[in-house]
C-alpha positions in Angstrom: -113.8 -60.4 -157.5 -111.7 -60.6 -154.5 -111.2 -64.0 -152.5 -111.5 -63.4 -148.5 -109.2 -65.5 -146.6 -110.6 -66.8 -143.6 -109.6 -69.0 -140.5 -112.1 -71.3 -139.2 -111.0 -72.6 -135.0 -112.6 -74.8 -132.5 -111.7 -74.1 -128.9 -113.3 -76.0 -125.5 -113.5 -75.7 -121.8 -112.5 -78.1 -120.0 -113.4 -78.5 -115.9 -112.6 -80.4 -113.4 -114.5 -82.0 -110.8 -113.8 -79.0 -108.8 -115.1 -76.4 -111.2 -111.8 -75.4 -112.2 -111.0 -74.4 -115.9 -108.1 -74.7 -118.1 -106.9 -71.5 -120.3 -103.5 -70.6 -121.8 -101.1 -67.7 -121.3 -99.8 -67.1 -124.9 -95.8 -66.1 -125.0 -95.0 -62.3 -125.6 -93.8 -62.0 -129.1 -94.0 -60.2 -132.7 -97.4 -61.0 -132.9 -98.7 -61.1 -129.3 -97.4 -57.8 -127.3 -99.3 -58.6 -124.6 -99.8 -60.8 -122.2 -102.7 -63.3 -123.4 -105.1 -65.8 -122.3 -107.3 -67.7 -124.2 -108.9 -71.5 -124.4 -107.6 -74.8 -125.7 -108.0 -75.0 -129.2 -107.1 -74.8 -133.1 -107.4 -74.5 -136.2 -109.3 -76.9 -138.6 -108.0 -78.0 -142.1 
């Protein structure tokens, strides 16, 4: 039987007190080609 590898993440939004939210532009490299956004977050251990 083969083991499945898996990533578990926790990401958030976070707003100010003028409804504003936070997301990342991820830098253009091997793995990203594109430009990317995304939330705040991680990985867990």
């Amino acid at each position: 039987m083969k083991r499945l590898k898996c990533n578990v993440g926790e990401y958030g939004v976070l707003m100010n007190s003028r409804e504003e939210f936070l997301i990342l532009k991820l830098p253009l490299n091997k793995e990203f080609t594109k430009e990317l956004w995304m939330l705040p977050g991680g990985r867990l251990d």
